[in-house]
C-alpha positions in Angstrom: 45.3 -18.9 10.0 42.6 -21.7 10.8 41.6 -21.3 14.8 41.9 -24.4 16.7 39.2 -25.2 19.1 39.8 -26.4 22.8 36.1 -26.4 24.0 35.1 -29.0 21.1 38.0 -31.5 22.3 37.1 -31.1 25.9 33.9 -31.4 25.3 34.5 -34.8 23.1 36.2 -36.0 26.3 33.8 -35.6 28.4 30.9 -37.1 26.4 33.3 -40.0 25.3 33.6 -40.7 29.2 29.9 -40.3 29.8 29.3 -42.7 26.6 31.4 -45.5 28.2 29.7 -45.0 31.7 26.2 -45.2 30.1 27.3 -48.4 28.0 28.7 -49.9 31.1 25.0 -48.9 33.0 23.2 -49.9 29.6 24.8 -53.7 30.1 24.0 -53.8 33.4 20.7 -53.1 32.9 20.9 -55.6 30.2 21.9 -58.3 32.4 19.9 -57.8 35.7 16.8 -57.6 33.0 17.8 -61.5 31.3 18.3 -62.6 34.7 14.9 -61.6 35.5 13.4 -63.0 32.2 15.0 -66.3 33.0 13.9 -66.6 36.4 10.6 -65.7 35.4 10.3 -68.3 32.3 11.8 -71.1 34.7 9.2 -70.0 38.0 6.4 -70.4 34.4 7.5 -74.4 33.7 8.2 -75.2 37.2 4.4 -73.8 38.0 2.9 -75.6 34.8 4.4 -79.0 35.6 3.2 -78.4 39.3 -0.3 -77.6 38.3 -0.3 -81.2 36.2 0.9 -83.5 38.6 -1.3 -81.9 41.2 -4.1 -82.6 38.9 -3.0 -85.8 38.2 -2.7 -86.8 41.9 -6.6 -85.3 42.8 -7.9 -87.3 40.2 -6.6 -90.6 41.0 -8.5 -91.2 43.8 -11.6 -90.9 41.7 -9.9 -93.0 38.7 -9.4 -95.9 41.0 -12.7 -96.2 42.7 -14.3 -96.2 38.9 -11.7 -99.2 38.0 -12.7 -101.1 41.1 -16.3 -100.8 40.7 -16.2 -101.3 36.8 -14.3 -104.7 36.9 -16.9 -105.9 39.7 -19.3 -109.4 38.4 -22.2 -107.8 40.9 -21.8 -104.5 38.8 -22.2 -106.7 35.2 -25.2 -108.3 37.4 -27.2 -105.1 37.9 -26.7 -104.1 34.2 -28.3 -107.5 33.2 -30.8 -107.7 35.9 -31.1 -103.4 36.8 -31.8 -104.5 40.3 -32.3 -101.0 41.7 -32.1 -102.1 45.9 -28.8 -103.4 45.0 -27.6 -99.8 43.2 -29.1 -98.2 46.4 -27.3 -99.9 48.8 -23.9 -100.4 47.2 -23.3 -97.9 44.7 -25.0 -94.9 46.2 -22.8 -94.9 48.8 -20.3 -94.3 47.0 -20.9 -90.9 46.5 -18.5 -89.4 48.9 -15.8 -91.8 47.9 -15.7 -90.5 44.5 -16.2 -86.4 45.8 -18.9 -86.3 42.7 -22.1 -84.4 42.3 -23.9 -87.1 39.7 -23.2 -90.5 39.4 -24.8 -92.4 36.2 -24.8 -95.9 34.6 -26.1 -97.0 30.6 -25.9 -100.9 29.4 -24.7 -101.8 26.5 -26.5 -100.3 24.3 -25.7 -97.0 26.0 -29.5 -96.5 26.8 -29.5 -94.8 30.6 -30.5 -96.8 33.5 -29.8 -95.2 36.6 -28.3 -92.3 37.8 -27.6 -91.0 42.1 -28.3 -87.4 41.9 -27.5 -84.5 44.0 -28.7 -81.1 44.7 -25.8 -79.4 42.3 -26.5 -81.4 39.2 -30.6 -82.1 38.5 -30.3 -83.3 34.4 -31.5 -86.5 34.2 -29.4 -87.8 31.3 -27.0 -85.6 29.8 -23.8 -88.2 28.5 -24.0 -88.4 25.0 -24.0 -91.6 23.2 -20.6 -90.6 21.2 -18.8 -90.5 24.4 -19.4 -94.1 25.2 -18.5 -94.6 21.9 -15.0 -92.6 22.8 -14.9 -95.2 26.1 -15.5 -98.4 23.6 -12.1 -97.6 22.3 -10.0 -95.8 25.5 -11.9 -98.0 28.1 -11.4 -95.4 31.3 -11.3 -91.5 30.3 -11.6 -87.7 31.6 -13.4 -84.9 29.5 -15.7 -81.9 30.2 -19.2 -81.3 28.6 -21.5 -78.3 29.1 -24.9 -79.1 30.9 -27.6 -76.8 31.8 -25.8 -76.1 35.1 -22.7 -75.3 33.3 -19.1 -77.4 32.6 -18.8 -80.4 34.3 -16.1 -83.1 34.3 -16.9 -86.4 33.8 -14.6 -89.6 34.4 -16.2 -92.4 33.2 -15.3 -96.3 32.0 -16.6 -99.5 30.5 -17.9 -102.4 32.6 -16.3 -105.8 32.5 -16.1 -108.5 34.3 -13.7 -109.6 37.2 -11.5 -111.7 34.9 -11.0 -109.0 32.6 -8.9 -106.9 35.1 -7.2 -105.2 31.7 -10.7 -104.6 30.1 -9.2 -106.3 26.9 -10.9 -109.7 27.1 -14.6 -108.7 26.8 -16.9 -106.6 24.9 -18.2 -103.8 27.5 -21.6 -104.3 29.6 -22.5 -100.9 30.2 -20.6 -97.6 31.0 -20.1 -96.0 34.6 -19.9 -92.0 34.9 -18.5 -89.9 38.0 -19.8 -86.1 37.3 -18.2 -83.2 39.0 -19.4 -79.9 38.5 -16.9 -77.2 38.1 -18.5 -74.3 40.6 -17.2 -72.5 43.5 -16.3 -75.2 45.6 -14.7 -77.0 43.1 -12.1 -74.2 41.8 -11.9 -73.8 45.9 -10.9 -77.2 46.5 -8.4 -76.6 42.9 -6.9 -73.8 44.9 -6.4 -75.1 47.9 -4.6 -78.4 46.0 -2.3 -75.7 43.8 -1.8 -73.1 46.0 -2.6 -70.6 43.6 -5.6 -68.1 42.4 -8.1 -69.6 39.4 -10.3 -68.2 37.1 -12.7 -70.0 35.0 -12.6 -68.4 31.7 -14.2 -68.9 27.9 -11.8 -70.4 25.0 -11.8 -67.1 23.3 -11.2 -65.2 26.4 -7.3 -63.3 26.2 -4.8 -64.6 28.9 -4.0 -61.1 30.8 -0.7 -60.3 31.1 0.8 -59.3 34.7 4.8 -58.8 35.5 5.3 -60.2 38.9 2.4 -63.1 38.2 2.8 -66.9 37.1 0.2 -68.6 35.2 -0.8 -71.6 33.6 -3.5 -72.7 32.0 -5.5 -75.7 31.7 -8.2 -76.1 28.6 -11.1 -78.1 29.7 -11.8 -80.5 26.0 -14.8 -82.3 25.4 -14.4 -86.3 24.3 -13.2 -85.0 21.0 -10.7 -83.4 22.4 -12.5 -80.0 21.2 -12.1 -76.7 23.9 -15.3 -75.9 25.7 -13.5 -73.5 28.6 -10.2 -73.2 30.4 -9.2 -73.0 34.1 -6.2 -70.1 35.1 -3.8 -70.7 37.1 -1.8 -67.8 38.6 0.4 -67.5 41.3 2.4 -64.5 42.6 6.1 -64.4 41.1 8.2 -62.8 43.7 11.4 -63.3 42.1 12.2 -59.5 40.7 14.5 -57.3 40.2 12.5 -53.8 40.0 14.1 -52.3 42.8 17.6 -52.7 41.5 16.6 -51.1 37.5 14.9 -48.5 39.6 17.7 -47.3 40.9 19.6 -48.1 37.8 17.3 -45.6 36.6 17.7 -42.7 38.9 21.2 -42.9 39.2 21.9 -42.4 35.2 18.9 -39.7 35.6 21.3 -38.3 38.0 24.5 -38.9 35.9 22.7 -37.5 32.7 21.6 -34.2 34.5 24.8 -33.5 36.2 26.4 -33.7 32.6 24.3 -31.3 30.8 24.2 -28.9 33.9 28.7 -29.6 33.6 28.1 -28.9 30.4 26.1 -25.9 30.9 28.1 -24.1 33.3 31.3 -24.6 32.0 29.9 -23.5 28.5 28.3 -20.0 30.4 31.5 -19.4 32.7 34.6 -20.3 30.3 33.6 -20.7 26.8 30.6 -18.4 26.3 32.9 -15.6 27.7 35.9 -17.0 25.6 33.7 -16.8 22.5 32.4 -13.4 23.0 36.1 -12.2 23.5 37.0 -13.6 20.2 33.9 -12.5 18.2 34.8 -8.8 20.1 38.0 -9.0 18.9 37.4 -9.8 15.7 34.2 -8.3 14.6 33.9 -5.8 17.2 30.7 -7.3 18.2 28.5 -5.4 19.8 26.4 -8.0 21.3 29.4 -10.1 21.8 30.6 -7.1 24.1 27.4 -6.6 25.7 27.2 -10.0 27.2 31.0 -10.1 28.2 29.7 -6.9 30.6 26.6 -9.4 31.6 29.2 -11.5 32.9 30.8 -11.6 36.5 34.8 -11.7 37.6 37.5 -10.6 34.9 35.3 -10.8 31.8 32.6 -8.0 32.7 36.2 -5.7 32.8 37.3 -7.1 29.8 33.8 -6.4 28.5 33.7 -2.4 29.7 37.9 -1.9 28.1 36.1 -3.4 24.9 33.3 -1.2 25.1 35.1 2.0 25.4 37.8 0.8 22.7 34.9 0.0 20.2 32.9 3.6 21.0 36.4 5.4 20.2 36.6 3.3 16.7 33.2 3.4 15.9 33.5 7.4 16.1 36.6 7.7 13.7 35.0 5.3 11.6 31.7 7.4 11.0 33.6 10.7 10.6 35.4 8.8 8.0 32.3 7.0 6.4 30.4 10.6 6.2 33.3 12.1 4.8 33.8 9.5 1.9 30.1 8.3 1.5 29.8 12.5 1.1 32.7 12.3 -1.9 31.4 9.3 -3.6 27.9 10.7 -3.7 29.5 14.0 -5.3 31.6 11.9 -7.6 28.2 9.3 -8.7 26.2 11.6 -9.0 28.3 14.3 -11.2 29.5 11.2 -13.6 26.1 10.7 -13.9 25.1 14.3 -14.6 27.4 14.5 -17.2 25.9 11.7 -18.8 22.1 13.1 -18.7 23.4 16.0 -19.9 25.8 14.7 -22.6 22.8 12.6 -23.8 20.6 15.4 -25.2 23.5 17.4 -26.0 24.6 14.7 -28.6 20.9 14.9 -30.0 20.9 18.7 -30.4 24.4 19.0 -31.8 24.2 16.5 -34.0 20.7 17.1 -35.6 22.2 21.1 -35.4 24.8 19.7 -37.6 23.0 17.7 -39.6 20.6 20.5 -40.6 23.7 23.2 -41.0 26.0 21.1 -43.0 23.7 18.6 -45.5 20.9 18.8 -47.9 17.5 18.3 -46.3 14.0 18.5 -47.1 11.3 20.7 -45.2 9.7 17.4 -43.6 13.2 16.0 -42.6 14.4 19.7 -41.2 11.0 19.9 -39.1 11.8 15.9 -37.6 15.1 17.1 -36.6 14.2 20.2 -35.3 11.4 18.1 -33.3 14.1 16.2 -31.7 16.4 19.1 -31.1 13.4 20.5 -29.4 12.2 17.4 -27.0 16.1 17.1 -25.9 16.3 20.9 -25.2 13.5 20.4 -23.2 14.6 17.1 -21.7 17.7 19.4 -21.0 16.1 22.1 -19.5 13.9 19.7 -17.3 17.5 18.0 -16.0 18.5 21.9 -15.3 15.9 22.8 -13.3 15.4 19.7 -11.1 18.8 20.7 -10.7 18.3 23.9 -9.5 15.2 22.9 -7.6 17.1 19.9 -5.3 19.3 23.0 -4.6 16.6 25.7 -3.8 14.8 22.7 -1.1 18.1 21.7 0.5 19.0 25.5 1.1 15.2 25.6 2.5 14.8 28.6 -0.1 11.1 27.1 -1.4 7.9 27.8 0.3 4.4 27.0 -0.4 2.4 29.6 -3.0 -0.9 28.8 -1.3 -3.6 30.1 -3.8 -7.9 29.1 -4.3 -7.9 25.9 -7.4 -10.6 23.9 -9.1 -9.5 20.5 -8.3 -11.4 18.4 -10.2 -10.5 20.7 -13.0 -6.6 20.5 -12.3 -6.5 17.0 -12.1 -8.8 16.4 -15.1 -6.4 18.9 -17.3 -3.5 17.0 -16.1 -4.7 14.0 -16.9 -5.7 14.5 -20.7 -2.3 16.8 -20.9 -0.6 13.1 -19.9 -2.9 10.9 -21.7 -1.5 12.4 -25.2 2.2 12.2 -23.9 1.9 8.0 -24.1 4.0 6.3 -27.1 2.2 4.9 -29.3 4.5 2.2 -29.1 3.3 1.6 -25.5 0.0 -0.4 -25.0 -1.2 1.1 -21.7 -4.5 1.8 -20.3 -4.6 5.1 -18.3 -7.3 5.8 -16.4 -8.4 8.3 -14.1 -10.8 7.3 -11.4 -12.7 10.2 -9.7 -13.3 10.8 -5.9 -17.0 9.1 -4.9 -17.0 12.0 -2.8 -16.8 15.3 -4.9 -15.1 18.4 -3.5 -18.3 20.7 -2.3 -16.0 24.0 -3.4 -12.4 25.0 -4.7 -9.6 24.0 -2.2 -6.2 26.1 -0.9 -3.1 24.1 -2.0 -0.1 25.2 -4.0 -1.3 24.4 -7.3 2.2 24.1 -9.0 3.4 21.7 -6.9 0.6 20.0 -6.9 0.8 19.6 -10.2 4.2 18.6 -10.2 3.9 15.7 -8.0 1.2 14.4 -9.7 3.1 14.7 -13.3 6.4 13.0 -11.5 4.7 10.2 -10.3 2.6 9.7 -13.4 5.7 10.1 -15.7 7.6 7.8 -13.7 4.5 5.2 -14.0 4.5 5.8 -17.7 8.0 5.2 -18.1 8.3 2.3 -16.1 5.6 0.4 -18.0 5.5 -0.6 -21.6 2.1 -3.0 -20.9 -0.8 -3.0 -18.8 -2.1 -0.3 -16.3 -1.8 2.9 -15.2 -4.2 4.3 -12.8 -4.8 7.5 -11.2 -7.0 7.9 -7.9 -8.1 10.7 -5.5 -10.4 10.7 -2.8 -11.7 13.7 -0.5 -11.5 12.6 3.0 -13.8 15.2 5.0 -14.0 13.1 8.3 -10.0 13.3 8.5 -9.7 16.1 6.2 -7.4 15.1 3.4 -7.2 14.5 -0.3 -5.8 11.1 -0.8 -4.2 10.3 -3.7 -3.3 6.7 -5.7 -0.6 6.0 -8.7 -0.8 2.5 -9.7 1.0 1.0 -12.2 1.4 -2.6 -13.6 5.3 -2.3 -14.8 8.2 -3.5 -13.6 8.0 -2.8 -10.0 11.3 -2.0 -7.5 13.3 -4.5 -5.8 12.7 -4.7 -2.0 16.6 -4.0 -1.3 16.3 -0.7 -3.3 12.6 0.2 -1.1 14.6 2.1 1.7 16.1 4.4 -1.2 13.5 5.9 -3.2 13.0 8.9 -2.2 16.4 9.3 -1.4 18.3 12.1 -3.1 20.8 11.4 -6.1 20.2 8.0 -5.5 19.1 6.2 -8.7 17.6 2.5 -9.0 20.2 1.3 -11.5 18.8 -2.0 -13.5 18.6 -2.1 -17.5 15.1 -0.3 -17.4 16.7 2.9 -15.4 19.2 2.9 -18.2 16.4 2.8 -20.5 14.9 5.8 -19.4 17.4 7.7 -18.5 16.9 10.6 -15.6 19.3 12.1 -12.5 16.6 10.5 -9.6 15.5 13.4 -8.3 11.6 13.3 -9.5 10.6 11.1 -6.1 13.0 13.6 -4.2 11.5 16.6 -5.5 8.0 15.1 -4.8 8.6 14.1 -1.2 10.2 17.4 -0.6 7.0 19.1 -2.0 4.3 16.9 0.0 6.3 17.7 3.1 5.9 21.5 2.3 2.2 21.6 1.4 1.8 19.3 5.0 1.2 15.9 3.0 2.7 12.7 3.4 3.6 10.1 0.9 4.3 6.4 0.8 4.7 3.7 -1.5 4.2 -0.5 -2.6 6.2 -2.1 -5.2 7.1 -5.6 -6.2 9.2 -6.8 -8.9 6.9 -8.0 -11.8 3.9 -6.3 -10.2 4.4 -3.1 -10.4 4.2 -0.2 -8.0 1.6 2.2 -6.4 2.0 5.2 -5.1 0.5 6.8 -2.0 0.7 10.5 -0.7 -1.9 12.9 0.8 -2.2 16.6 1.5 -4.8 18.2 3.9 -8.3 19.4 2.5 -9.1 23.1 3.2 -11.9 24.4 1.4 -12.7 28.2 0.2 -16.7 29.1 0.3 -16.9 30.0 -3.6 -19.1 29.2 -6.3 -19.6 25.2 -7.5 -17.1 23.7 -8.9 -17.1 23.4 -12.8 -14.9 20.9 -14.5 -13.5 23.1 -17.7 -13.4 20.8 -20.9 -9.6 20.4 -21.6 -8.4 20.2 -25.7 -6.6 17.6 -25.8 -3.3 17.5 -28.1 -2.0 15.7 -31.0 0.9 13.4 -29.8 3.7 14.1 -32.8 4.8 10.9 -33.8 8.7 11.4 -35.1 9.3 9.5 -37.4 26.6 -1.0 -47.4 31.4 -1.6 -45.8 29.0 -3.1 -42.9 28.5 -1.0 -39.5 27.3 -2.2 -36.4 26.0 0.7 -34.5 25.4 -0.9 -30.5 23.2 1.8 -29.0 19.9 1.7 -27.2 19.3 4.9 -27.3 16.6 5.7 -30.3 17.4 9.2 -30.7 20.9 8.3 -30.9 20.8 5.7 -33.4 18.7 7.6 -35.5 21.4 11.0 -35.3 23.6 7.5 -36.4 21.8 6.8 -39.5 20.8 10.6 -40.9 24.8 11.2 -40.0 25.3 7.9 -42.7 22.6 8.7 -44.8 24.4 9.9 -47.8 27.5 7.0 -47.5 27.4 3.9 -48.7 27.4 1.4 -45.3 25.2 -1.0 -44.1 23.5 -0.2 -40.7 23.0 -2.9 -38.5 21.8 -2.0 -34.9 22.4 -3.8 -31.6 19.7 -2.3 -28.9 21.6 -4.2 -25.7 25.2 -5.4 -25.2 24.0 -8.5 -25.4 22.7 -8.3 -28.9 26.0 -6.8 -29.3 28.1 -9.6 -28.9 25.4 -12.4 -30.6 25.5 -10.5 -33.7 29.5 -10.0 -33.9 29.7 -13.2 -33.4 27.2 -14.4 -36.2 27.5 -12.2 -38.8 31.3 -12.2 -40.6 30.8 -9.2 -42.6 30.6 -7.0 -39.8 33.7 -4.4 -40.8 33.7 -2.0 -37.8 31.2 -1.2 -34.0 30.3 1.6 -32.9 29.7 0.8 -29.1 27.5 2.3 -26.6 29.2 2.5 -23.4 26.1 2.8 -21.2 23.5 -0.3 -22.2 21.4 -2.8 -20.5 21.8 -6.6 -20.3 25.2 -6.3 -20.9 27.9 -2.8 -20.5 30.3 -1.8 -23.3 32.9 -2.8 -21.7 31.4 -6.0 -21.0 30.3 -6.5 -24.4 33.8 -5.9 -25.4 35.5 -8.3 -23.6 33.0 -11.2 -24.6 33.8 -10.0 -28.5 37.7 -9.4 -28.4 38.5 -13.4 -28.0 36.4 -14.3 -31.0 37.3 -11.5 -32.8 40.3 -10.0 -32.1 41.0 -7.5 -35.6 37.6 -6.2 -35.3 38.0 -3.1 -35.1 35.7 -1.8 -31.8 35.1 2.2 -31.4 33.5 3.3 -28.3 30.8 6.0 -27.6 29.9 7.3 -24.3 29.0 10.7 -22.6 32.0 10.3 -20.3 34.7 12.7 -21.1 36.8 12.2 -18.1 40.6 11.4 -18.2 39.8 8.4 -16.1 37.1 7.3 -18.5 39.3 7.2 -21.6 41.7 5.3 -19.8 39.5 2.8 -18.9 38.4 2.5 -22.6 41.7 2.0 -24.1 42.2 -0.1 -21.3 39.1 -2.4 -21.7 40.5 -2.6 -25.1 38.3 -0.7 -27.8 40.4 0.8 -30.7 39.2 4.5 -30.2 36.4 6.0 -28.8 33.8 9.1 -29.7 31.8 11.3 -27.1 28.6 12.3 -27.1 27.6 15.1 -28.9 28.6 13.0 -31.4 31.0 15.3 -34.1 30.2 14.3 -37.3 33.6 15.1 -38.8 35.1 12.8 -36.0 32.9 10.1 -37.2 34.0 10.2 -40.5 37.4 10.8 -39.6 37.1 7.2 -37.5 35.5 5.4 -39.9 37.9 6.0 -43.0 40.7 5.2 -40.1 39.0 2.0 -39.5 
C-alpha cells in the first residue's frame, strides 16, 4: 500500500501562502521603487532646465552692455583713431557693469589694441585670431579658453556702426571682449544664482553617482565648440522613499524567519516524532526509537513501549539467528566437505581402477600412481586440518616450546617450497632475510611455526599464477619480536570478504577458490597457532593487487653456539605428465582420469575448462554427440551452463558429474534438466554404461 503524506500537503499550503504574501511585498516594493525612479528622473530635467535659464538670465546683463557698446560710432571712432583718453574714460568704466576681470578690443585686422586689466587676469593678449574669425560669421558669442590663469569665459562681438543695429549692413571694425575668470568667486556667485553645490571638473573626469543627489552638468567648449572643462551642478534630492523599503525589508525578514522557525517547530514537535513512529514501526529503528525517547509529552512514552517491545524481539530474533546461522554453517560446510573429499577420492579410484582393470606400461603405472599419491596426500591434509580445527576449538593444542635454528628453518622451508611451484606458474619467489640476524637460536614451537609459514606461502602460491611472491622476516630486539611478511601479487580479496578471513569454515567463494579447491581452514588454523605461540597476525589485500600477509611472534633467545644456516638439498619437482565427447571439467586431474578412462575407445575428446567454454562450444560445434558436465566450475555453474545449452539444443544429451551425492542434489539435477548424472569417484563401468545409453 503506497503511504500518503499529510506533512508534504501542509507544508505546500503553507509555502503557497507565504509565496503569495512575498509576491504581493515583491510588487510593492516594485512600485514604491518606480515611483522613486520617476520622481528622481523628473527632480533631474526640472534641475537641468533650471540650471540653463539661470545661466541664460546671468549672462544677459553682460550680453547687452557688449551690444550697446559695439553698435556705438564713438566706439568705430577709437578703432580708427585708438584714442586711448577716450578708452580710459568711457570704456574703463565699464568694468563693473559688465562683472568681468579683462576687457580687450582688436581692429579689423584682429591685431590687439587695448585691453583694461585686473588683478585676476595679467596676460596681455590671449584671444586667438580664429575666434574673431568665429565672431565674423556669429557676430555676438560665448565660449571658454584656457589662459595661464586657468578657464575663462569670454563674451565677445564685432563692432559696427550705429545704423547697423542688426550688425548685417557692414563689414566689422574691430572686435570687443568681456573676460571672466572662472575661480572661486565665480563658481560662488554660480551657486548662489542656482542654489546648488559646483564643482569644476576636467572633460575626462567621471560624473559620481549619489542616490539622494541631483546633478547637471554644464561643458565649458571653446569657439569650436570643442570641451575644455565642465561645471557640476548638484543639488540635494529629498524626494525618497528609503524609509518605507526599509521597512519593507524588515518586515519580510520578519515574515521569512517566522516561517522557517513554523516550519521548524512544527517539523520537530509533530512530524519528526510522526516519522520516527513510522520508521519504529516499520523497521524497528533503533535510532528512530531513540529519538522518540529524546522527545517530550506522549511520544517519549511511545518511545520507552517501543523500546522494550523491540529488546523482547531483538532477543528471540538472535536465539533464532544463532540457532539457524549454527545449522547452515554445519550444512555449507559438510556439502562442501564432501566435495574436497569426493574430489581426490575420484582421482584415487579411478587411477586404482585404471591400473587394476587395463593394460598399462611401467611409465603410465608410475604417473597414475603419482596422482593417486598427491590426492592421498591432498586427502590426508583435508583430514587432518580436520582434525586439527577440532583439537583448537576443544582447546586440546598447546605450544611444544623447544630451542631452533631460525635462519635455518626458514631457509629449509623456503627451498622445500621453491621446488613445490608449477612449472606452469611464472612466479618469482623470493626470500628476503632479516638486516638484523638472530645473535643465537630462539624458543618457539617449531611445527607450528612451520606450519603457518607453509599456509600462508601455499595460499600465496595458489592464488598467483604471475608475478611475485615474497617472503620477509625481521628480528625486532628493541620490542622483542620476529616480524614476518607474505606478499603476493595475485588476485587479491574483495574488501566485503576482509572481515571473514580468518574466520572458520568460511571460504572466499569466486572462480579462483573453485580453482583451488580447499575446506578454508589454512588462515584459521594459522591464527589459531599465532595466538598460541603469543603472536599476532594481520593482513592487506586488494582485488588485482594482491595480498600481504602480516603476523608476529615474540623473540626469546637461548645462549648457544652461533647460528649456522645448514645447506638444504633441494628436490626435483615431478612433472606429471572419435562419436564426439565433450568432457566440461576444470579440474586437470579429473579430465585426465577422463581421457586414460577413454583411452582405448574410439571418441573424440573435447574439453571445456569453465562453464562458459561449456556452452560456446555446444553451441558452435554440431558434432558434439554427448557432455559430460562438471557441476562445480568457474565463470559459469553446471547448472547454469545447462540452462544456457538446453534452448539451443534440446536432444543433446547432457550427463552431470559432481561430488554431491545427496538426495537433494540429485533432485536438483534432474530438475535443472541434465539427462543422468555420475559422482565422483568416477566408476568406470558407470561411464561406459552412460555412454552406450547415450
Amino acid at each position: 500500500m503506497t503511504l500518503k503524506k499529510t506533512s508534504p500537503k501542509i507544508l505546500i499550503l503553507v509555502v503557497s501562502s507565504s509565496v503569495v504574501f512575498l509576491l504581493l511585498y515583491a510588487a510593492l516594493f516594485y512600485y514604491i521603487n518606480k515611483t522613486e525612479k520617476e520622481a528622481y528622473q523628473n527632480a533631474v530635467e526640472l534641475f537641468e532646465s533650471k540650471i540653463n535659464q539661470l545661466l541664460v538670465l546671468e549672462s544677459k546683463p553682460i550680453l547687452t552692455a557688449l551690444n550697446n557698446d559695439t553698435n556705438w560710432d564713438e566706439f568705430v571712432n577709437f578703432i580708427a583713431t585708438k584714442d586711448k583718453s577716450w578708452y580710459e574714460e568711457t570704456i574703463n568704466n565699464e568694468l563693473e557693469i559688465y562683472g568681468a576681470d579683462y576687457l580687450g578690443v582688436y581692429d579689423r585686422d584682429k591685431q590687439f589694441i587695448m585691453r583694461t586689466p585686473t588683478p585676476v587676469i595679467k596676460t596681455l593678449d590671449f584671444v586667438p585670431e580664429k575666434a574673431m574669425t568665429y565672431l565674423d560669421n556669429v557676430r555676438m558669442g560665448r565660449f571658454y579658453l584656457k589662459i595661464p590663469e586657468g578657464i575663462v569665459e569670454i563674451t565677445g562681438a564685432t563692432v559696427h556702426p550705429s545704423d547697423d543695429p542688426f550688425k548685417n549692413k557692414s563689414e566689422p571694425s574691430g572686435y570687443f571682449f568681456a573676460v571672466r575668470l572662472i575661480n572661486a568667486d565665480f563658481i560662488q556667485n554660480l551657486e548662489t544664482i542656482t542654489s546648488s553645490k559646483i564643482k569644476f571638473l576636467a572633460t575626462n573626469d567621471r560624473i559620481p553617482e549619489e542616490r539622494h543627489v541631483v546633478s547637471s552638468v554644464y561643458l565649458l567648449k571653446d569657439f569650436q565648440g570643442k570641451p575644455i572643462g565642465k561645471l557640476l551642478f548638484e543639488r540635494k534630492f529629498d524626494v525618497y522613499f528609503e524609509n518605507t523599503i526599509n521597512i519593507l525589508y524588515a518586515i519580510i525578514i520578519v515574515f521569512i524567519v517566522y516561517l522557517f522557525v513554523s516550519v521548524f517547530y512544527t517539523q520537530k514537535l509533530i512530524y519528526r516524532p510522526l516519522y520516527m513512529v513510522r520508521k519504529a514501526l516499520q523497521n524497528e529503528s533503533k535510532a528512530a526509537i531513540a529519538e522518540l525517547k529524546k522527545s517530550s509529552g506522549e511520544f517519549s512514552y511511545i518511545g520507552n513501549l517501543f523500546e522494550e517491545n523491540n529488546n523482547q524481539k531483538q532477543a528471540l530474533i538472535k536465539a533464532k539467528i544463532k540457532a539457524e546461522e549454527g545449522d547452515l554453517l554445519k550444512a555449507s560446510f559438510l556439502a562442501n566437505l564432501s566435495h574436497e573429499i569426493r574430489t581426490p577420492m575420484n582421482a584415487i579410484n579411478g587411477f586404482t581402477e585404471l591400473i587394476l582393470n587395463t593394460d598399462i606400461d611401467k611409465k603410465e603405472r608410475i604417473e597414475y600412481l603419482n596422482v593417486i599419491q598427491k590426492n592421498g596426500q591432498n586427502l590426508v591434509s583435508i583430514i587432518d586440518d580436520l582434525i586439527e580445527m577440532s583439537k583448537i576449538d576443544s582447546n586440546q593444542v598447546s605450544p611444544n616450546f623447544s630451542e631452533i635454528n631460525l635462519e635455518s628453518c626458514i631457509v629449509e622451508l623456503y627451498k622445500t617450497l621453491k621446488v613445490t611451484i608449477p612449472k606452469t606458474k611464472t612466479i618469482k619467489f623470493k626470500l628476503i632475510k632479516s638486516s638484523v640476524p638472530a645473535e643465537n637460536n630462539i624458543i618457539t614451537d617449531e611445527i607450528k611455526l612451520k606450519q603457518v609459514i607453509i599456509n600462508l606461502l601455499t595460499n600465496a602460491i595458489k592464488y598467483t599464477d604471475e608475478g611475485f611472491v615474497k617472503f620477509k622476516y625481521e628480528i625486532d630486539e628493541e620490542q622483542n619480536l620476529i616480524h614476518f611478511t607474505i606478499q603476493d601479487s595475485g588476485s587479491g580479496i574483495e574488501e566485503d570478504h576482509h572481515k571473514h578471513v580468518f574466520d572458520r569454515f568460511k571460504r572466499v567463494e569466486n572462480d579462483k577458490s573453485i580453482q583451488v579447491g580447499g575446506l578454508g581452514l589454512g588462515l584459521s588454523i594459522s591464527k589459531a597457532y599465532i595466538e598460541i605461540l603469543g603472536g599476532t597476525i594481520s593482513f592487506e589485500s586488494k582485488m588485482g593487487e594482491g595480498s600481504t600477509f602480516y603476523f608476529s611472534i615474540p623473540l626469546q633467545y637461548v645462549k648457544s653456539e652461533p647460528i649456522i644456516v645448514k645447506p638444504i638439498k633441494e628436490k626435483e619437482g615431478m612433472k606429471s605428465a572419435n562419436k564426439t565427447i565433450l568432457i566440461a571439467e576444470d579440474d586437470n586431474i579429473n579430465f585426465l582420469l577422463f581421457q586414460k578412462m577413454m583411452k582405448d575407445k574410439n571418441f573424440e575428446i573435447i574439453r571445456a575448462k569453465n562453464g562458459q567454454e561449456a556452452v560456446d562450444i555446444c553451441i558452435s560445434n554440431s558434432n558434439i554427440d554427448l557432455v559430460l558436465m562438471d557441476i562445480k566450475m568457474p565463470v559459469l555453474n553446471g547448472f547454469e551452463a545447462v540452462e544456457q545449452i538446453r534452448p539451443i539444443r534440446p536432444e543433446l544429451p547432457i550427463i552431470a558429474q559432481t561430488a554431491y551425492s545427496s538426495s537433494e542434489d540429485k533432485m536438483k539435477i534432474e530438475k535443472a534438466g541434465f539427462d543422468d548424472y555420475i559422482t565422483k569417484p568416477l566408476s568406470r563401468e558407470r561411464l561406459f554404461e552412460l555412454i552406450d545409453k547415450y
